[in-house]
Structure formats: C-alpha cells, structure tokens
MARBA-3410 file (N, C-alpha, C, O; in Angstrom, 1 decimal):
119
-1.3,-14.8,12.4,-2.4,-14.2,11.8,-2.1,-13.8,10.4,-0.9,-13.4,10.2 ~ -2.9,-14.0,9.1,-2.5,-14.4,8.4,-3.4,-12.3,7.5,-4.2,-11.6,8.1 ~ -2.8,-12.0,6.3,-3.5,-11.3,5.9,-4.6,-11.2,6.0,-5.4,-12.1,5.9 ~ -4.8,-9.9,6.1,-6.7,-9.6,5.8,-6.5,-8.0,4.6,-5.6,-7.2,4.6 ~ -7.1,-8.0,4.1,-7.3,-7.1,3.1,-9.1,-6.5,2.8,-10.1,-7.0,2.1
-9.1,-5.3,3.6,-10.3,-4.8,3.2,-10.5,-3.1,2.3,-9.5,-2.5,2.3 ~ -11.6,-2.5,1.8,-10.8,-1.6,1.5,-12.3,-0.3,1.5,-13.4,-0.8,1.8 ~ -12.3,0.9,1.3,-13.2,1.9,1.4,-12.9,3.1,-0.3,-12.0,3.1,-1.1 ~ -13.8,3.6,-0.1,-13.1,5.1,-0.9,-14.0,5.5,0.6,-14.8,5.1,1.4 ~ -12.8,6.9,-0.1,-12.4,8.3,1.2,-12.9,9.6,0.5,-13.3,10.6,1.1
-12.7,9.5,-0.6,-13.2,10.6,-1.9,-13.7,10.0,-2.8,-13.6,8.8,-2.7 ~ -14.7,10.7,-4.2,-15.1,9.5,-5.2,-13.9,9.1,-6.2,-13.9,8.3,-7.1 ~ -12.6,10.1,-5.6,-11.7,9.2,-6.5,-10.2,8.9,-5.7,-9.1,8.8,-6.2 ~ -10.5,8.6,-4.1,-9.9,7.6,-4.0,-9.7,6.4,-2.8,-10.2,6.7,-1.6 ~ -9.2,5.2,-3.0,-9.6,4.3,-2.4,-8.5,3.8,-1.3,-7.2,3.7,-1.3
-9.3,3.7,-0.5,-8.2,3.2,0.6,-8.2,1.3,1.0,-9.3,0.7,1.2 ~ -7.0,0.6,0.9,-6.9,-0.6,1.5,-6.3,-0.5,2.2,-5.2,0.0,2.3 ~ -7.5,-1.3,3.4,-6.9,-1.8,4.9,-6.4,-2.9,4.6,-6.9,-3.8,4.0 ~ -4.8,-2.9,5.6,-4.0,-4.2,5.2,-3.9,-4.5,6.8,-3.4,-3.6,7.5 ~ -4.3,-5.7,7.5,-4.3,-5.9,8.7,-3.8,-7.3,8.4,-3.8,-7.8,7.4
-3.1,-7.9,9.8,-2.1,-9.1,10.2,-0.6,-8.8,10.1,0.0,-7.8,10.3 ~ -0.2,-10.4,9.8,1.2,-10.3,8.6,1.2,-10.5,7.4,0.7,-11.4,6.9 ~ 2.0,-9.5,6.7,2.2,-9.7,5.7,3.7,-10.3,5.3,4.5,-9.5,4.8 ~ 3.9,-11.4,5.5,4.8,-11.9,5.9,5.1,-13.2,5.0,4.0,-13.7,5.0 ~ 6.0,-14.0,4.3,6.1,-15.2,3.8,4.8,-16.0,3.1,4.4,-16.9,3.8
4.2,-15.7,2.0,3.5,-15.8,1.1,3.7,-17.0,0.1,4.7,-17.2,-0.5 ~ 2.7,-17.6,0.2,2.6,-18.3,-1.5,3.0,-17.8,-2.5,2.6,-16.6,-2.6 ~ 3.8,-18.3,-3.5,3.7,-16.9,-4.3,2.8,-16.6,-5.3,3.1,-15.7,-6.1 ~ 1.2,-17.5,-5.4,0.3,-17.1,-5.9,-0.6,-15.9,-4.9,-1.4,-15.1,-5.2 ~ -0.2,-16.1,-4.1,-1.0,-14.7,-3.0,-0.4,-13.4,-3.3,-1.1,-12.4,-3.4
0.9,-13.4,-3.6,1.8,-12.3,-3.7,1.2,-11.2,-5.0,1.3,-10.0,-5.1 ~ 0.8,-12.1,-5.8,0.1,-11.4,-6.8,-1.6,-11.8,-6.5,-2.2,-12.6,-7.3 ~ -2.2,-11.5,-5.7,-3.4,-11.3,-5.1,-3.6,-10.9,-6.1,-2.7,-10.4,-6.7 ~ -4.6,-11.0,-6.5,-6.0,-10.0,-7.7,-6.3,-8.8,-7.0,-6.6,-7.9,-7.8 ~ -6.4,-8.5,-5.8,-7.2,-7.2,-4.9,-6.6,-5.8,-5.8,-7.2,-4.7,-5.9
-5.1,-6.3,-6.4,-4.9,-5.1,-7.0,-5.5,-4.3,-8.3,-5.7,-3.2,-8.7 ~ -5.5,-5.8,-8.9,-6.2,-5.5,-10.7,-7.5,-5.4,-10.0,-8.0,-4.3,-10.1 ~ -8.0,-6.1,-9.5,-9.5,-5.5,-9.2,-9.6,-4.0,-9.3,-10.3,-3.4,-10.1 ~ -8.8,-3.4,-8.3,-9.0,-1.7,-8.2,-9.0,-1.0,-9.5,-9.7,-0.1,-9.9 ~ -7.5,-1.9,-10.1,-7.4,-1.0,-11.6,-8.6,-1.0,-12.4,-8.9,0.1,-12.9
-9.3,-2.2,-12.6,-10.0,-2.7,-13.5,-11.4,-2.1,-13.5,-12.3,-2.2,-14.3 ~ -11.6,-1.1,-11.9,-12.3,-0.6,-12.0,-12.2,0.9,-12.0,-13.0,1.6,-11.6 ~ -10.9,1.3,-12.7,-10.3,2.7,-13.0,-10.2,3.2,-11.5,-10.9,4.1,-11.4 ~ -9.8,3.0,-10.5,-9.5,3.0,-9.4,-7.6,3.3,-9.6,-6.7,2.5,-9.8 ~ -7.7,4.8,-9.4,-6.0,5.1,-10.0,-5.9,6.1,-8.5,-5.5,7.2,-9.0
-6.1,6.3,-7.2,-5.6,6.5,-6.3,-6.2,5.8,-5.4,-7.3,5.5,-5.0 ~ -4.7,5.4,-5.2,-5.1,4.1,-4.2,-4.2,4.5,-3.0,-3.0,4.8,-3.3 ~ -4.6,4.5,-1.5,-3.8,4.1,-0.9,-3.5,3.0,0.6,-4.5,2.6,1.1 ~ -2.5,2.6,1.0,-2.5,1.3,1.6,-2.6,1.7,3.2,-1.6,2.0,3.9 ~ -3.7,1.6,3.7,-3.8,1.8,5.2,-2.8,0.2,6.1,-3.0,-1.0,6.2
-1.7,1.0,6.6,-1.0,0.1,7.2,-1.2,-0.1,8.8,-0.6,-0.9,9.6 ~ -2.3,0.8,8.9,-2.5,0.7,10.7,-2.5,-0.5,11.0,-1.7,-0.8,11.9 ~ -3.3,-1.8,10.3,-3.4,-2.9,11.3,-2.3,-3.6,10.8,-2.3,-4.7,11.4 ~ -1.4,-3.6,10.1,-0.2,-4.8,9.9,0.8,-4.7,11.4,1.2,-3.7,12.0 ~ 0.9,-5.8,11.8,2.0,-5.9,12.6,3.1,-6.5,12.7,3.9,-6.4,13.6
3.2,-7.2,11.5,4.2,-7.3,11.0,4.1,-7.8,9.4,3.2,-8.4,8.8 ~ 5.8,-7.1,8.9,6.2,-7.7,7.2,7.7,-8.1,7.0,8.7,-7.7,7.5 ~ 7.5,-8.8,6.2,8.8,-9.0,5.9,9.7,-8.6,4.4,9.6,-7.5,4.0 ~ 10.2,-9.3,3.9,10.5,-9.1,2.6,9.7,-9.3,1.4,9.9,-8.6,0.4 ~ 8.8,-10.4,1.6,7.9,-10.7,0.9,6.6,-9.8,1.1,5.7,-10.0,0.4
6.6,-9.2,1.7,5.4,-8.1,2.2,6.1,-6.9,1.3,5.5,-6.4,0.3 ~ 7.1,-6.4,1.5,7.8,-5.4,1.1,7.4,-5.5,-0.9,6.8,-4.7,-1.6 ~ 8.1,-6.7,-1.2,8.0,-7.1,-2.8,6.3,-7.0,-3.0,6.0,-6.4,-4.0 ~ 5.6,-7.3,-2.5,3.7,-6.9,-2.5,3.8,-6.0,-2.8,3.9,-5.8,-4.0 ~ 4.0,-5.0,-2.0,3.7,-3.4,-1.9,4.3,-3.2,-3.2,3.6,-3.1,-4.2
5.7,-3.1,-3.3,6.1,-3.2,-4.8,5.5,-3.2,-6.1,5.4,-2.5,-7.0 ~ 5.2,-4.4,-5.7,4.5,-5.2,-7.1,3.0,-4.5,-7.2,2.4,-4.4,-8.3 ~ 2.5,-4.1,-6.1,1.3,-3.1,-6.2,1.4,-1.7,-6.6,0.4,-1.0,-6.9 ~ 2.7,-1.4,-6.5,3.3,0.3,-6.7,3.6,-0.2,-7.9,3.7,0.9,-8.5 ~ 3.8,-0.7,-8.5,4.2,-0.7,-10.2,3.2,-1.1,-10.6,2.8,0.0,-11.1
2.1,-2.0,-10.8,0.9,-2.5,-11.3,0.2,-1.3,-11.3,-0.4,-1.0,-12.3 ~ 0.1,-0.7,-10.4,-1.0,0.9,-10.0,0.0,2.3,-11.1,-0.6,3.2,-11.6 ~ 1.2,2.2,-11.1,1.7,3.3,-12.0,1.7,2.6,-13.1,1.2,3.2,-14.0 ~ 2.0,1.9,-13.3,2.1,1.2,-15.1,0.0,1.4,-15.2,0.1,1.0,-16.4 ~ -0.9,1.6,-15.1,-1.7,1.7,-15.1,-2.8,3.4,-15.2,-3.9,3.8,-15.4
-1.3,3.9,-14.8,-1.7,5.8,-14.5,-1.7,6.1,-13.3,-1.9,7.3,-13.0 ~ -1.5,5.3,-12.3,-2.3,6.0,-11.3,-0.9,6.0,-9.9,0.2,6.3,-10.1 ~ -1.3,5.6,-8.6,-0.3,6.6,-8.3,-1.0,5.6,-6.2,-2.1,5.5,-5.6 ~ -0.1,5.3,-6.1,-0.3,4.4,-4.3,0.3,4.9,-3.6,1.4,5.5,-3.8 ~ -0.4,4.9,-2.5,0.5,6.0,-1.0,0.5,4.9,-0.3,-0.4,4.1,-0.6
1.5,4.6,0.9,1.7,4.2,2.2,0.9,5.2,3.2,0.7,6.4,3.1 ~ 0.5,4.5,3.8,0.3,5.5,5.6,0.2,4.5,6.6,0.2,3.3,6.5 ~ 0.2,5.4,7.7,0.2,4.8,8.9,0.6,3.9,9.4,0.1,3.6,10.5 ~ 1.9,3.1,8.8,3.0,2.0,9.4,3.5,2.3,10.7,3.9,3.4,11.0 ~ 3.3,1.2,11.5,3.9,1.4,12.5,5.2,0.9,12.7,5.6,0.0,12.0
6.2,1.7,14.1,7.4,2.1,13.6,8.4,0.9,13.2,9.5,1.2,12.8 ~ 8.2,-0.1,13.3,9.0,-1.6,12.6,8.6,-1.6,11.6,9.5,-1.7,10.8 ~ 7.5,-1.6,11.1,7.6,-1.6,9.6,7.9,-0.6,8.9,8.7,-0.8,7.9 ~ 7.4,0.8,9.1,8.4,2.2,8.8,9.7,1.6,8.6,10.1,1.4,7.5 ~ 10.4,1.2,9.6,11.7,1.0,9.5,12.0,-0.2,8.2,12.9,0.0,7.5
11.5,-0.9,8.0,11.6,-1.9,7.4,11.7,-1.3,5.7,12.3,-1.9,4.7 ~ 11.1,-0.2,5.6,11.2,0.5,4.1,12.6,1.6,4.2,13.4,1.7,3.3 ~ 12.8,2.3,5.7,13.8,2.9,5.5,14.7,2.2,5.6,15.7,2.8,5.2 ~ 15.0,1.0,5.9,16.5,0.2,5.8,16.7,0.0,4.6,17.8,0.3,4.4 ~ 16.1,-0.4,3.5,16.0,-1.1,2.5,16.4,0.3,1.4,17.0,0.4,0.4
15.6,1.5,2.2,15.7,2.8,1.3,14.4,2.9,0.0,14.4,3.5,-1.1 ~ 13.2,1.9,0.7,12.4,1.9,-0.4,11.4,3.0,-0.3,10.5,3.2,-1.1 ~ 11.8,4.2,1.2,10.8,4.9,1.1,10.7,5.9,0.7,9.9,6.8,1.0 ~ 12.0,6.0,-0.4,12.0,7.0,-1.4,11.5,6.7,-2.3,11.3,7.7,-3.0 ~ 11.1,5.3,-2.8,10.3,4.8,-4.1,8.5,4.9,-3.5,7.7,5.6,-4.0
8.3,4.4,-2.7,7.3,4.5,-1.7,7.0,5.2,-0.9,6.3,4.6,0.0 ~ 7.2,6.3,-0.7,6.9,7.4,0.4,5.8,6.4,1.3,5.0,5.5,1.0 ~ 6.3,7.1,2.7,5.1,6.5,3.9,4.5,7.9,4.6,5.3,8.7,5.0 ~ 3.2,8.0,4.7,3.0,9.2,4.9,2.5,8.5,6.4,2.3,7.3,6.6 ~ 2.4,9.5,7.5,1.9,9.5,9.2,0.5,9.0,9.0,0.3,8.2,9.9
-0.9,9.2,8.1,-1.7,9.3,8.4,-2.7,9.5,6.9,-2.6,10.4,6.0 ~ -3.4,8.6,6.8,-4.5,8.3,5.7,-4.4,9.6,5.2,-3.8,9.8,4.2 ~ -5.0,10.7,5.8,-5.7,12.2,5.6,-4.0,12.8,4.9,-4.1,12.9,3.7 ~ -3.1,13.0,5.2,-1.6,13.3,4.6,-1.6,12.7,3.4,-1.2,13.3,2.4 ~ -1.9,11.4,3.3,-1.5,10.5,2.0,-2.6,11.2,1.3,-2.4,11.7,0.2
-3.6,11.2,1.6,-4.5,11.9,0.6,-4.4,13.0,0.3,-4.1,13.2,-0.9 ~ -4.4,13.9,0.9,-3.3,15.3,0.8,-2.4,15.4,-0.1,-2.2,16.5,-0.5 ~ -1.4,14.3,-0.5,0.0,14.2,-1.2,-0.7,14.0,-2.9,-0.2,14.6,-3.9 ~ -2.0,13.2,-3.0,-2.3,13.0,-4.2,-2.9,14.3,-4.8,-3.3,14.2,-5.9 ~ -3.0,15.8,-4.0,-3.5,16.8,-4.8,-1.7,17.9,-5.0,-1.1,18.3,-6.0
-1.4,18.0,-3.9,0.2,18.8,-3.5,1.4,17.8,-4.4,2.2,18.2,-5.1 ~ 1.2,16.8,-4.2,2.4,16.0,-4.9,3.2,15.2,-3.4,3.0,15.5,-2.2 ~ 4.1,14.0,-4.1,4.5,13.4,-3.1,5.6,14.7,-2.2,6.1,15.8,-2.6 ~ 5.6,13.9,-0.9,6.6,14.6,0.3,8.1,14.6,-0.4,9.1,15.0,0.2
END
C-alpha cells in the first residue's frame, strides 16, 4: 500500500495531515512531495502529521518527515508528530530523532504543545 496523504484544519490556525499506508522507499521526486509547500504557501505555519494510519516507514519515510520539519521551520512555523504506532515510535527513538521531532500520543496533545510549548 502505497502513501495516501490527506489533510483537515482542527483550529483556524492549524492543520492536520493524515498520513496513511507506507511510507516506505520512495522515488526521490515523491520525497519532496509538494503537499508540504502547498501548506506553506498558504501561510499554513502549524502543521501537524496524523500518523494513525501509517503502518509502516522506513528511512526514507523518516528523511520526509525531516525534510518537512525543516521546510515548515525555515518558513516560521513549527510540525508535530502524533499518534505513531509503536514500530514507528520506535523507529524515531532508535535513530534519537524524537528529540528533533517530538511524537506526541494523540492529535489533541500535539495541538496542546503548539500553545504550552514542545514536551
């Protein structure tokens, strides 16, 4: 199953993308998807990444998120993780990226973190 990328706002200022499938071994013109500049471009500076439906990623999934966590702060604005389930959780704590990426339990926390500050 191949990516799906859908997305909502939750507040009027911020937007949630649902990331469902794998994100997993990519083209590397996919890797830089547009779905991200789209958000920016429409001043869209809290963003966060609904991870409920991925079921699996790999390293190239990992480098996305990345490349979307720097695209979104070079820009002002500011991406949460939520709701990974626990292999992919794990997949940011082995690597130690989820101190650059905080993963919060649950959409409503990650949105919570954009007014209190990260965990």
């Amino acid at each position: 199953m191949s990516m799906r990328i859908d997305s909502s706002k939750i507040e009027p200022d911020i937007v949630v993308v649902h990331l469902s499938g794998n994100v997993t071994l990519m083209p590397e013109n996919q890797i830089n998807d547009p779905f991200i500049n789209d958000l920016l471009e429409r001043q869209e500076k809290k963003v966060i990444f609904d991870l409920t439906g991925v079921e699996h990623m790999d390293s190239s999934g990992v480098q996305l998120m990345v490349q979307c966590s720097a695209a979104v702060q070079k820009a002002g604005g500011q991406l949460r993780l939520a709701a990974a389930n626990p292999r992919v959780a794990r997949l940011f704590q082995i690597t130690r990226l989820d101190s650059m990426l905080p993963l919060y339990p649950t959409i409503s926390a990650a949105s919570e973190a954009f007014t209190t500050g990260p965990k």
